[in-house]
C-alpha positions in Angstrom: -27.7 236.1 118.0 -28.9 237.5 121.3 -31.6 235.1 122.3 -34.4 236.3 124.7 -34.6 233.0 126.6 -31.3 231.5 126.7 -31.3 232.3 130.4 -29.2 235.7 129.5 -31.6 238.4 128.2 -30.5 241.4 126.2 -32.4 244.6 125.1 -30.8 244.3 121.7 -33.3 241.2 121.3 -36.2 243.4 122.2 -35.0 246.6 120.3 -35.1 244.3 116.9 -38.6 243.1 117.7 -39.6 246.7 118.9 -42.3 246.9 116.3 -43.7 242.9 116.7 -43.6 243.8 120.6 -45.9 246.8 120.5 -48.3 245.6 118.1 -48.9 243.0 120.8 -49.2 245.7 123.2 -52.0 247.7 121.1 -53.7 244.9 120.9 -53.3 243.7 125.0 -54.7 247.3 125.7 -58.2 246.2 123.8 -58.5 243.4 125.1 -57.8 244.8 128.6 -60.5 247.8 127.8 -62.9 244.7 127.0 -62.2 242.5 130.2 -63.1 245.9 132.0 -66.4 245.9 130.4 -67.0 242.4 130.6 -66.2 242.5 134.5 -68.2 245.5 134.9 -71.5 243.7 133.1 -70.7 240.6 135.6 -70.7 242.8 138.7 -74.0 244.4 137.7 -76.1 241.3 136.3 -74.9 238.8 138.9 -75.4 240.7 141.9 -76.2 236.7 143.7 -72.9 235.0 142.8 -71.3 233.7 145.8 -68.7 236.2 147.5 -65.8 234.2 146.9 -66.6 234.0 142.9 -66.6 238.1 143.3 -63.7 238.3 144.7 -61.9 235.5 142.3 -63.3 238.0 139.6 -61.6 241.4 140.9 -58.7 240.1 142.4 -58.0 239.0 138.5 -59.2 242.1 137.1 -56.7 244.0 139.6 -53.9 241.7 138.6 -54.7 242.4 135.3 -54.3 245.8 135.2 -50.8 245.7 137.1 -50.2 243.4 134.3 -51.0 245.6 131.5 -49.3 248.5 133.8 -45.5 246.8 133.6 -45.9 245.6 130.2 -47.0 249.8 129.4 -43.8 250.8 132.1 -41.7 248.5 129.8 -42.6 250.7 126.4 -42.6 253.6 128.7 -38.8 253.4 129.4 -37.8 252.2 125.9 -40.1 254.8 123.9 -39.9 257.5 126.2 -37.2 257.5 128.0 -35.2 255.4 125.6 -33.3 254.5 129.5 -32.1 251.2 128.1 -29.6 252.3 125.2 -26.8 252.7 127.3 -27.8 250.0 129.9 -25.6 247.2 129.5 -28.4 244.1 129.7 -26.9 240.9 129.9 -27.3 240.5 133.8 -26.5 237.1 135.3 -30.1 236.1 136.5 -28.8 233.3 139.1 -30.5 235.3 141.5 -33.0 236.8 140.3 -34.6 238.2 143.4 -31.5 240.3 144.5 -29.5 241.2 140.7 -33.1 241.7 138.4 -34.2 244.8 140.7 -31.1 246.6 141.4 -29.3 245.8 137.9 -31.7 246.4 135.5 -35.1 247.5 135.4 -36.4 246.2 132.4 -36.0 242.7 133.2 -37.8 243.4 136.8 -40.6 244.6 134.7 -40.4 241.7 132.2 -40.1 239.3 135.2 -43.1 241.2 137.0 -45.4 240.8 134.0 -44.6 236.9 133.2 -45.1 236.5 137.2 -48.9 238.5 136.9 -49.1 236.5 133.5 -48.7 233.1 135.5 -51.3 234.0 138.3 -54.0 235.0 135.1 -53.5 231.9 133.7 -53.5 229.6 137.1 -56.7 231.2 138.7 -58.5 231.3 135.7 -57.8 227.5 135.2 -58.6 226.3 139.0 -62.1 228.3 138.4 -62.5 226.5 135.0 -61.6 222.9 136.9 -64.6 224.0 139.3 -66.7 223.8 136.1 -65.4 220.4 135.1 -65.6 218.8 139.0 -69.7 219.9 138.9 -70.8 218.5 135.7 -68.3 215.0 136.0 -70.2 214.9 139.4 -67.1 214.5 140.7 -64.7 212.6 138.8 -61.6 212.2 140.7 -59.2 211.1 138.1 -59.9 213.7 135.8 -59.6 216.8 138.1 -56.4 214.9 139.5 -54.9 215.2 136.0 -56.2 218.7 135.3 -54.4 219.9 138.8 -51.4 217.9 138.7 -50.5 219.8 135.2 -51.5 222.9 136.2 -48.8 222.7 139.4 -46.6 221.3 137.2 -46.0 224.9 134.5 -45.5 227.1 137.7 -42.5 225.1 138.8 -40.9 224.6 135.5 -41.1 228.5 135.4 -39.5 228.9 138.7 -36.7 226.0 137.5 -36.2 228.5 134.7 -35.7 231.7 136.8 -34.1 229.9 139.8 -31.6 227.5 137.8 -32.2 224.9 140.5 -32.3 222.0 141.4 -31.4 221.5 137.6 -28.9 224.3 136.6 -28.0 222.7 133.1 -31.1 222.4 131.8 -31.5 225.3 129.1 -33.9 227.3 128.8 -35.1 225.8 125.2 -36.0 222.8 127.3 -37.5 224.6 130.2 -39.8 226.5 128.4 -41.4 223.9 126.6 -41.8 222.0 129.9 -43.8 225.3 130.9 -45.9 225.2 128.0 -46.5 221.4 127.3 -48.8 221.0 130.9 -50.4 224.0 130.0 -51.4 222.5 126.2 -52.7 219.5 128.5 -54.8 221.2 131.3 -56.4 223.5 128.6 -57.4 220.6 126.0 -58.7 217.9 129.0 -60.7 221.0 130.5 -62.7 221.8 127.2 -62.4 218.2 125.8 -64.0 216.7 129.5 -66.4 220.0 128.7 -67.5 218.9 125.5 -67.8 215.3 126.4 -69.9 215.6 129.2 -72.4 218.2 127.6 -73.0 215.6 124.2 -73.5 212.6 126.9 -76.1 214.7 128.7 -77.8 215.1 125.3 -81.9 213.9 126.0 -83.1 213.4 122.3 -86.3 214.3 123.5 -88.5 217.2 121.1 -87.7 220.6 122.5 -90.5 222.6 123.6 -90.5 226.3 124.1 -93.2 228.9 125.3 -93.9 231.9 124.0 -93.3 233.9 122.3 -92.4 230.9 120.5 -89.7 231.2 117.5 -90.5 231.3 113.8 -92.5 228.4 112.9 -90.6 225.8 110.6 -91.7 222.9 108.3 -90.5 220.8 111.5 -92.8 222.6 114.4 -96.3 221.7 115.3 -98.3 224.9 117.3 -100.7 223.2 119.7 -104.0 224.2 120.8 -102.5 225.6 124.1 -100.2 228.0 122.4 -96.8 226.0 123.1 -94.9 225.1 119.8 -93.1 221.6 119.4 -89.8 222.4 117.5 -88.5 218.3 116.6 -85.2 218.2 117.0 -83.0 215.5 119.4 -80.8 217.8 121.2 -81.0 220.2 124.0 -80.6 224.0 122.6 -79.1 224.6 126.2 -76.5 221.8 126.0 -75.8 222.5 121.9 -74.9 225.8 122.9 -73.1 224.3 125.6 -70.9 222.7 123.6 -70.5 225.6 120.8 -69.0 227.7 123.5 -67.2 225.1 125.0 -64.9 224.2 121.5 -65.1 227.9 120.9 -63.1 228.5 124.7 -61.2 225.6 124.5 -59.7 224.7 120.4 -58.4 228.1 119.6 -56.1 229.0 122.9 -54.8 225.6 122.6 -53.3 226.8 119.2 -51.3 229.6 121.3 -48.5 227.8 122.8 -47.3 225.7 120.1 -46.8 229.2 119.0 -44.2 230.0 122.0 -42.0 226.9 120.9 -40.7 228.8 117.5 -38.5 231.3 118.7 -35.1 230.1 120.5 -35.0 233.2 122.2 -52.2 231.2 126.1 -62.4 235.5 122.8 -62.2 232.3 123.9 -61.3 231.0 120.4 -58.5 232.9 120.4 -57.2 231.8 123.3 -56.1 228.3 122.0 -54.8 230.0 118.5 -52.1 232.4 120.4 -51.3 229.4 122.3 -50.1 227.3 119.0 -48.8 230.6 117.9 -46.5 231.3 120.8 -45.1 227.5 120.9 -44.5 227.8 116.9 -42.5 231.8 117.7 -40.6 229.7 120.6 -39.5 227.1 118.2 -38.5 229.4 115.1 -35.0 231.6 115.0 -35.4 234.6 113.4 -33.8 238.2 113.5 -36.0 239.4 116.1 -36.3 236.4 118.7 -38.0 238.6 120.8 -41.6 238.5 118.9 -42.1 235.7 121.1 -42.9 238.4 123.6 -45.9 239.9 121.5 -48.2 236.5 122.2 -47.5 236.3 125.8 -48.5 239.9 126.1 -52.1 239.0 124.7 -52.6 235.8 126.5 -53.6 236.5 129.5 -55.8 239.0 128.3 -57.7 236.2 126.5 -57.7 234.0 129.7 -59.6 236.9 131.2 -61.6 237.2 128.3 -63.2 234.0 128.0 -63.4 233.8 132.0 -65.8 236.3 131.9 -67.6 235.7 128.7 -68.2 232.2 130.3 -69.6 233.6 133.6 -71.5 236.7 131.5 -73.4 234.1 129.1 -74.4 232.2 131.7 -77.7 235.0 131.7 -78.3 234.1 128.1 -78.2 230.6 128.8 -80.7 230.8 132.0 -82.9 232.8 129.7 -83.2 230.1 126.9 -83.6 227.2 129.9 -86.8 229.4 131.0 -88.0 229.6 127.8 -88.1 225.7 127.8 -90.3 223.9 129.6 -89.2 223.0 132.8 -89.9 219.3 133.0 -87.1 217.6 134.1 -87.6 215.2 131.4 -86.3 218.1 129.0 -83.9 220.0 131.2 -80.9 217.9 132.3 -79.6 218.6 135.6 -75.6 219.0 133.6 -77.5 222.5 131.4 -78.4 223.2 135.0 -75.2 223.1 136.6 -72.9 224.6 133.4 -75.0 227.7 133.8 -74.7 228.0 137.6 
């Protein structure tokens, strides 16, 4: 069976997933229509942000689109111009940079989209490690962890491509060792997230101003207008932690996903993780379906990079319509929505 990741590719394994492949595709194109949008609402709201968070944002959104634009180039030449039926594929990729070009283009493009695919997933993470660094107040260890990982999926890629320094090492153990680190750097960012939001939990009554929300058999209206709602968590920091599981549980489902096939908005990030681990693990007819996951992924990276940074105006809203007492408002809701 012609594998897509024993290290010898083959358009036969992509022509017998044609239709898996391109229904991944569809669906990369909506979310990249919606990243647009979401980067777009960012530029306009947060016209403050710091210049190098603007230019972390666009440089992402331009790599994006070159991203969407090979994976479109590949479909292109196979739908279109149907150039690869009588291009033999099985090129020796011991070198990569000098036989992928020249020899065949459709594992240039293939190479050229897991390569913008990588760089998604990497930036998106060191801004995401930012996140964690502020509200730890600077815990060492942890960030230590979360980087150490994240440097260590890039060079089990490039182990892959290269074959070196460990030539027999196959691909069905190489590819895990690109996925595993990422599985870790996702779960300790959202887990540290999620842990440090319900220790900064106050149990203090929440007061809001008006106009106050519907009374309840729990709130008390006082004589200066303000409404008591009893309750022993911030609604900043619940939300907090809402969006935080919803980022983080899902996408760390997406590449147990990758490990099912010999051949990574927010929630569904961690499911086409799992998914794309469970594909990488499975052999099928069509080995190459592992391809349709990996095509959405880093669209969701994107995704729930800007939903995180858009929702921060929702959040600053709800912490001025609490009372401002620092007694109430914890400096981490404070920071998280910076």
């Amino acid at each position: 069976m012609d594998k897509l990741l024993d290290g010898v590719p083959t358009t036969r394994a992509v022509q017998a997933s044609l239709g898996v492949c391109f229904a991944g595709f569809v669906v990369c194109v909506g979310l990249w229509g919606v990243s647009l949008a979401q980067t777009a609402f960012y530029l306009y709201h947060f016209p403050r942000d710091g210049r190098f968070r603007k230019i972390m944002v666009l440089s992402m959104s331009i790599v994006d689109c070159v991203h969407v634009a090979f994976i479109a180039s590949l479909f292109w030449d196979m739908l279109i111009y149907n150039r690869f039926n009588h291009v033999d594929a099985r090129v020796a990729i011991g070198h990569p940079w000098s036989a992928v070009p020249r020899a065949n283009p459709f594992l240039f493009s293939l190479a050229a989209r897991s390569q913008a695919d990588m760089l998604i997933a990497q930036s998106i993470m060191e801004m995401t490690t930012q996140g964690v660094w502020r509200v730890s107040r600077g815990n060492r260890a942890l960030v230590i962890i979360i980087i150490t990982c994240m440097l260590a999926a890039p060079v089990a890629l490039l182990v892959g491509l290269f074959h070196g320094p460990f030539p027999e090492l196959p691909m069905t153990t190489i590819v895990p060792l690109n996925l595993i680190p990422l599985l870790i750097v996702d779960g300790t960012i959202y887990g540290a997230l999620v842990y440090y939001f319900n220790a900064s939990r106050l149990g203090m009554p929440r007061y809001f101003l008006p106009p106050p929300p519907l009374p309840s058999p729990s709130s008390v209206v006082r004589a200066d207008g303000f409404v008591v709602v009893a309750g022993r968590t911030e609604p900043v920091l619940r939300q907090l932690i809402w969006l935080s599981v919803n980022s983080g549980l899902l996408l760390w489902c997406v590449f147990p996903a990758m490990r099912g096939r010999e051949a990574n908005v927010s929630s569904a990030r961690r499911l086409f993780t799992a998914l794309s681990f469970y594909m990488y693990e499975r052999d099928t007819a069509d080995p190459a379906s592992i391809l349709a996951p990996t095509f959405i992924l880093s669209q969701l990276y994107m995704n729930s990079l800007m939903a995180a940074l858009n929702t921060r105006k929702h959040f600053r809203a709800l912490i001025d319509r609490t009372v401002t007492d620092s007694i109430y408002v914890s400096e981490t809701s404070q920071l998280a929505v910076e």
